[in-house]
N, C-alpha and C positions, 0 to 999 in steps of 0.2 A: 543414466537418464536424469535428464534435469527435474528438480521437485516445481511444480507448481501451485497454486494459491487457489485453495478450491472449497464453494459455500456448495452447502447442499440445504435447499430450501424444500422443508416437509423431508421429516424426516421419519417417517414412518419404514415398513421392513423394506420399499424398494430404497426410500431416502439410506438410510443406515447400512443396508449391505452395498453399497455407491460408495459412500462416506471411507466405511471401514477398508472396502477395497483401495482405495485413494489409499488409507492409508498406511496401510500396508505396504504398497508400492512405493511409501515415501515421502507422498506429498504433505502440504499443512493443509489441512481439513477445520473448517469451522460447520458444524450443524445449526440450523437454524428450525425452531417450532415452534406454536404457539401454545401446544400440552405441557402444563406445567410436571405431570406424570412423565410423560417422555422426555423433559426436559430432564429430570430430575435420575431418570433412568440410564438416559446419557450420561450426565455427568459421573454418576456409578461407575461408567465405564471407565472414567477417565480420558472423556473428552471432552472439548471446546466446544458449548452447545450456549447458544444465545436464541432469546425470544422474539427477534427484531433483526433485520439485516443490517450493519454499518460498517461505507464502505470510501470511511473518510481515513486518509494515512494509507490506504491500500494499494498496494501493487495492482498490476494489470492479472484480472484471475479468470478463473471458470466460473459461471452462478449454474450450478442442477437445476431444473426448478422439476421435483419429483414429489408433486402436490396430488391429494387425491383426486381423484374424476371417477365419482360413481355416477350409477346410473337412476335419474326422476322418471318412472315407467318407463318410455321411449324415447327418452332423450338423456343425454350429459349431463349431469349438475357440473357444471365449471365456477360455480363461485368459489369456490377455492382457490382457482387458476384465478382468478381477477383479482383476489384479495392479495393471492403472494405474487403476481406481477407487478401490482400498484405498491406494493412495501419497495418491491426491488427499482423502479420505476425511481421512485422515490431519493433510494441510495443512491441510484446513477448520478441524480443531481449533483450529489455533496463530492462526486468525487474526478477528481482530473485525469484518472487512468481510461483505459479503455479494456471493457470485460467484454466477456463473453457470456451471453446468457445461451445455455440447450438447454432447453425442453424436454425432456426425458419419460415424463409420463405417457399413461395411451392417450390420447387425445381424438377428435375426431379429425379428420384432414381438412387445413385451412386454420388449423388454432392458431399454428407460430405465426404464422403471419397475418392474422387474422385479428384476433381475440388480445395474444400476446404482443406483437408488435406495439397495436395501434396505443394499448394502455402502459407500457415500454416508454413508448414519444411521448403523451401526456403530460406521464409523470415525471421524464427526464429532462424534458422541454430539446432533446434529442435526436438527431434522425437514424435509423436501423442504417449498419453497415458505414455511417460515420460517426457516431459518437461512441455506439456498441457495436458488439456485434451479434448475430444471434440464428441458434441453430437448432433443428433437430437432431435428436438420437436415444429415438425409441429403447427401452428397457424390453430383456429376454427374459425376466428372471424368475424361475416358481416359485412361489412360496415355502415350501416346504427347504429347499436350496437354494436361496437366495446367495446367499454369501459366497456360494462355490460357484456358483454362477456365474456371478460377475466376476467372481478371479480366473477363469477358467471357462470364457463365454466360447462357445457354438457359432455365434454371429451377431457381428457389430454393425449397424446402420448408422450412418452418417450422410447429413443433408443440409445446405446451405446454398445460398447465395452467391455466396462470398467464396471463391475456388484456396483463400487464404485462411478464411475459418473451418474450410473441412481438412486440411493438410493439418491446423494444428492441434485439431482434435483427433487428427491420425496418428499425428507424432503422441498423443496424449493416451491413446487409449491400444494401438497396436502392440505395445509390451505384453499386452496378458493375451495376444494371441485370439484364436479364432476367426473365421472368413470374415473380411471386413468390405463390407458395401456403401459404395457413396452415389447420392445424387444431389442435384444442382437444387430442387424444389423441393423443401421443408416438407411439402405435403404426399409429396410420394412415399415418403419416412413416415409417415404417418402412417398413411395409407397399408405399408407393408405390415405394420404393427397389430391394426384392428384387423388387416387380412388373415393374418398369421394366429388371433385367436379365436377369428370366426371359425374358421376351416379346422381348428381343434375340436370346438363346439359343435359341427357337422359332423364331425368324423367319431365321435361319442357316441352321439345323437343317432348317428346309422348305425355302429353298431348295437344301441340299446333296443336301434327298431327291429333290429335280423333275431336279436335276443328273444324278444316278443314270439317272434312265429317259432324261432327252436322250441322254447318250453314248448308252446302249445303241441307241437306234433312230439315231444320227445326226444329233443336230442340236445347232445353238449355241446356250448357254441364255442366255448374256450379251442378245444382243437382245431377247430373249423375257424374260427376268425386269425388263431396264428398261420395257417396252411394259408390261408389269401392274402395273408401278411406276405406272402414270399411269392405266391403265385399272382395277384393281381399287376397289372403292367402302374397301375396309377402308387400301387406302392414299391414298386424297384427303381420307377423310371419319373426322375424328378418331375421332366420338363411333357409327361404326359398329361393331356389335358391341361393347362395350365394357358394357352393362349386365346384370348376370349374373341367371340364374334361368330363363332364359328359352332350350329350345334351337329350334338353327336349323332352319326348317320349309319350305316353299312347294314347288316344284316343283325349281327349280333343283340347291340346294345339298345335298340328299337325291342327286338322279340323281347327281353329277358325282365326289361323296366317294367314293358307291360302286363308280360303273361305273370309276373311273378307277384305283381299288384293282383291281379285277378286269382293268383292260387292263394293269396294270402285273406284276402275276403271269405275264397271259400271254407278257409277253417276259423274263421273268424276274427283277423287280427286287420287293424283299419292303418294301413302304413302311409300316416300323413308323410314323412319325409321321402318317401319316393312316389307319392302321387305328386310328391310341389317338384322335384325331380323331373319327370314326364311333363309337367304343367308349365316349368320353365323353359323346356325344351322345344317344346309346342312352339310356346309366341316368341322364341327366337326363332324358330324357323321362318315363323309368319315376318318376323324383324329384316330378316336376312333379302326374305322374297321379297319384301317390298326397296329395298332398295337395289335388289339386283332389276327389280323391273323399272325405277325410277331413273337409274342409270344409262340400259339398255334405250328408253325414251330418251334421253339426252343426244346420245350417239344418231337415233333416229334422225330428230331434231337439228343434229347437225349436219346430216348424210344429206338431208333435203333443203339445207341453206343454202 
């Protein structure tokens, strides 16, 4: 495999287990951070870690940009992301190659092209997809295994624009294996990333609710959450439930949403996650109705043109 020329901007444990997998794999890795502690911790390692991105004398490389995105109550703090795009922004200027900046953090859908781009051209004085290039590919990695993770990832997303910026980030990143997914629009990369730790978060979250009503009545929910580990259809069957538009109807999942809200009242346990459950359900249906009747008018409407 050929080695390539790779910054990893923010190098904190998703920046560094990135870095370190790079390079390992071989490639030249330069870290980039503004913590003089972490810079300082790097270099311990025995790596190339600079304060400042410079990307004059350079080959044509990869920029990470694996900056924090926490969260201000109910929203993104992205300054982060605007500080280390405008550094890289910046570097673009000074240099005659053409990189590749991914986007690697979680972001909310709309950043790369959004947020990232626009301050990308700014500062490059540049246009995306002719001066750089630049791409999505959300991070899989938990903390506690970060580093095994990415040598050894589950699944790689990849998304771009550019049908020649995701090839070379295929050719870049398909050595270490795991199902690799691509799409055309940065924001569906995105999009898969915040899905993918919502729906952990829900899935916690339900079972900590079913928690609640075992204590209460008496019983051990450990045997009973692994036995629906193997027996429920939504955990064997990937692609169940998973197509939206459509809510859940038949006989079953109507009687069980409701009655079991109702029996969990009666021994005292308040199951907000499955009253928002039933609640969601509800005004999709009501969603669903109104355009199946708004439609049906249509067809009217034309039957009598």
């Amino acid at each position: 495999m050929q080695s390539s020329r790779i910054f990893i901007v923010g190098s904190g444990v998703v920046g560094t287990a990135t870095g370190e997998g790079f390079l390992a794999a071989g490639h030249e890795v330069t870290f980039i951070d503004v913590s003089p502690a972490r810079i300082r911790e790097l270099q311990g390692r025995g790596h190339d870690v600079r304060n400042e991105i410079d990307l004059s004398g350079e080959p044509d490389s990869f920029i990470f940009l694996t900056l924090p995105t926490p969260h201000a109550g109910y929203e993104y703090d992205l300054r982060a992301f605007t500080a280390g795009s405008t550094s890289v922004g910046k570097a673009l200027a000074a240099s005659p190659a053409r990189h590749t900046v991914v986007v690697r953090s979680t972001v909310p859908p709309g950043t790369t092209e959004g947020l990232v781009k626009t301050v990308l051209e700014k500062n490059s004085g540049m246009v995306a997809s002719e001066g750089f290039a630049l791409a999505s590919n959300p991070e899989f990695l938990r903390a506690v295994s970060a580093a095994e993770d990415f040598r050894h990832p589950w699944m790689t997303v990849i998304a771009s624009r550019d049908p020649q910026t995701v090839e070379s980030l295929r050719a870049l990143l398909s050595p270490f294996g795991g199902d690799m997914r691509t799409f055309s629009n940065p924001a569906e990369a995105e999009f898969v990333k915040c899905s993918h730790n919502i729906f952990n978060a829900a899935k916690i979250s339900f079972w900590n609710e079913m928690w609640l009503v075992a204590r209460e009545i008496g019983l051990d929910l450990d045997p009973i959450a692994a036995t629906v580990a193997k027996s429920a259809e939504g955990s064997i069957n990937p692609q169940y439930g998973i197509r939206g538009g459509a809510p859940y109807g038949g006989v079953c999942l109507p009687k069980d949403t409701c009655g079991f809200l109702g029996y969990a009242d009666s021994v005292g346990v308040d199951m907000q996650l499955l009253r928002a459950v039933v609640q969601v359900n509800e005004h999709l249906e009501k969603v669903v109705s109104s355009e199946v009747e708004a439609a049906e008018q249509v067809v009217a409407d034309t039957d009598r043109a």
